[in-house]
BAFIFI-530668 format. One record per residue (C-alpha): residue number from 1; x, y, z. Coordinates in nm, 3 decimals, decimal comma. Layout:
# BAFIFI-530668
NUM_X_Y_Z
...
# end
This chain:
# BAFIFI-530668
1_0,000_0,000_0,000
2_0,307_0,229_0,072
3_0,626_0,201_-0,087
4_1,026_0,327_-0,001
5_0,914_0,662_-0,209
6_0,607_0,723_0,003
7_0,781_0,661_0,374
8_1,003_0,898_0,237
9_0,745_1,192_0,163
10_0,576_1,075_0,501
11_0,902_1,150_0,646
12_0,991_1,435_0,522
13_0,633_1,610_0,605
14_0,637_1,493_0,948
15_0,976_1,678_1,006
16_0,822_1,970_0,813
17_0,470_1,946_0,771
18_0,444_2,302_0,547
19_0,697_2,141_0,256
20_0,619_2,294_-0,041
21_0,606_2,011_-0,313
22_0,873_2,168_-0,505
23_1,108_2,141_-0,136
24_0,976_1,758_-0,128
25_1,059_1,695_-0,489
26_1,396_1,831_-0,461
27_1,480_1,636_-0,142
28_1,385_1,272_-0,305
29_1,496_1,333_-0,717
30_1,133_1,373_-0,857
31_0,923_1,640_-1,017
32_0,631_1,817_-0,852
33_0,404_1,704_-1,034
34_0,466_1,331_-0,964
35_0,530_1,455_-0,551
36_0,190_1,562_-0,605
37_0,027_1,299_-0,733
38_0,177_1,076_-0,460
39_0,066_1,318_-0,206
40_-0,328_1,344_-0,329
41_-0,311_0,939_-0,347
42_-0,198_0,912_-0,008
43_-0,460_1,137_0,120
44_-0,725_0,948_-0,129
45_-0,630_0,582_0,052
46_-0,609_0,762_0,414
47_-0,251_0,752_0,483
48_-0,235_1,107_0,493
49_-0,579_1,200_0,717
50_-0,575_1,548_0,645
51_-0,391_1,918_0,744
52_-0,413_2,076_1,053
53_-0,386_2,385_1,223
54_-0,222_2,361_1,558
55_-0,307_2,653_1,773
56_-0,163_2,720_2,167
57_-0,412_2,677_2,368
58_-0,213_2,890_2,621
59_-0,254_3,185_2,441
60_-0,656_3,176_2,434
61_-0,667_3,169_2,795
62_-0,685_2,778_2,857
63_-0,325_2,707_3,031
64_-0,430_2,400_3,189
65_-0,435_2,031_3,024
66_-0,567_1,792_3,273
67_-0,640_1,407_3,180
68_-0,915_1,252_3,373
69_-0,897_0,886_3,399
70_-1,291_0,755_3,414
71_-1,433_0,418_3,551
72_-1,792_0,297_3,409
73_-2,053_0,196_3,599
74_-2,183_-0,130_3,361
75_-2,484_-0,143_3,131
76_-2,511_0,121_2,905
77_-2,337_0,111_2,577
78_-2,020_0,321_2,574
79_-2,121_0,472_2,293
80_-2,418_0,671_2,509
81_-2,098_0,785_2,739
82_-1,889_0,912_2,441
83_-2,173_1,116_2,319
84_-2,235_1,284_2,643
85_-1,875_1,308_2,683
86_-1,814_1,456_2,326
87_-2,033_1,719_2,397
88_-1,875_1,894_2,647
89_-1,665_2,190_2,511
90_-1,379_2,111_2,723
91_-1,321_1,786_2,619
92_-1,031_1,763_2,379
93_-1,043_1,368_2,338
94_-1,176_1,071_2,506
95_-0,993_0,745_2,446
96_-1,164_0,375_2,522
97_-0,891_0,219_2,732
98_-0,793_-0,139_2,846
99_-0,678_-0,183_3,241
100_-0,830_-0,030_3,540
101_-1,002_0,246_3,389
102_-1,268_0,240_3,098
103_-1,206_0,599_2,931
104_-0,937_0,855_2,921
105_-1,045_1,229_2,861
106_-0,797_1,533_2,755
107_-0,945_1,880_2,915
108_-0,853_2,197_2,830
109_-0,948_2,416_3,075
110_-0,847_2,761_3,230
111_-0,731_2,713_3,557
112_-0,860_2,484_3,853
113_-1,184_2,682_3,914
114_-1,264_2,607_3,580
115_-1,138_2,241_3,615
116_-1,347_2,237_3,931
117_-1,681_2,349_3,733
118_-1,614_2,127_3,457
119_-1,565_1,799_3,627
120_-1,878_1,889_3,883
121_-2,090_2,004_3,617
122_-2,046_1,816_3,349
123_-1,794_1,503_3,319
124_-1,911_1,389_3,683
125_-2,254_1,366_3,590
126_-2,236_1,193_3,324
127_-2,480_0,889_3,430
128_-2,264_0,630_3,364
129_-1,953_0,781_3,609
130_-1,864_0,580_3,885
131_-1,524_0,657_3,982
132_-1,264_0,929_3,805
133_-0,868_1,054_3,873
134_-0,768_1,363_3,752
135_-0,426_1,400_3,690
136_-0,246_1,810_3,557
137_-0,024_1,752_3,289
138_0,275_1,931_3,385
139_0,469_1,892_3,066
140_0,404_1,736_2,703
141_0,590_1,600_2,448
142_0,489_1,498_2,099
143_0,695_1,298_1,877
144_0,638_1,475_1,529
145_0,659_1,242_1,206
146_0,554_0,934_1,122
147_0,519_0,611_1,278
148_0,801_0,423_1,128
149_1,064_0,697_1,185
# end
């Protein structure tokens, strides 16, 4: 599904993710054109999921990520729970998790009033919450690039 010339272009974008197709062409000995081609047929097949805009959060006025960890009470689908979830503003992502806890959410919120009003308000009653942690991430780090660098 993805050849040597591909990884290559996958590389290169995830190092630099505003590479002009002339830059890319340049960097692995073939025209634009055929960079572009590659490029549209990646996105076509899904490799490449789309192009996004990656704003600081920070300078908006939410400075504090928090993940809460979320235990289930059983019965309802989890579906129903990442529907309520989902639409709380907050929310940045919910992941379905194996291990002690059923769901993992991603807040961006203000500062810990706003945490405070958040959780009470909205994630805690969510009818299906039994039992949550909330941890402040204090520091993040993303590896940038692909998955087979």
């Amino acid at each position: 599904m993805v050849d040597d010339v591909d990884r290559q272009l996958l590389r290169l974008l995830g190092a630099d993710p505003r590479a002009s197709a002339r830059s890319l062409s340049r960097a692995i000995g073939m025209s634009p054109g055929a960079v572009g081609e590659r490029l549209e047929r990646l996105q076509e097949r899904g490799v490449i999921r789309g192009w996004t805009l990656e704003v600081d959060p920070a300078a908006l006025g939410y400075g504090l990520e928090v993940l809460v960890a979320i235990e289930l009470r059983q019965g309802k689908p989890v579906q129903t729970t990442f529907d309520l979830l989902s639409g709380i503003t907050e929310v940045r992502s919910i992941q379905l998790v194996t291990g002690r806890w059923d769901l993992v959410l991603t807040l961006l919120v203000r500062d810990q009033n706003h945490l405070r009003d958040v959780l009470l308000g909205d994630v805690w009653s969510v009818a299906d919450f039994q039992h949550s942690e909330t941890m402040i991430i204090l520091d993040t780090r993303r590896r940038m690039g692909s998955v087979e660098e």
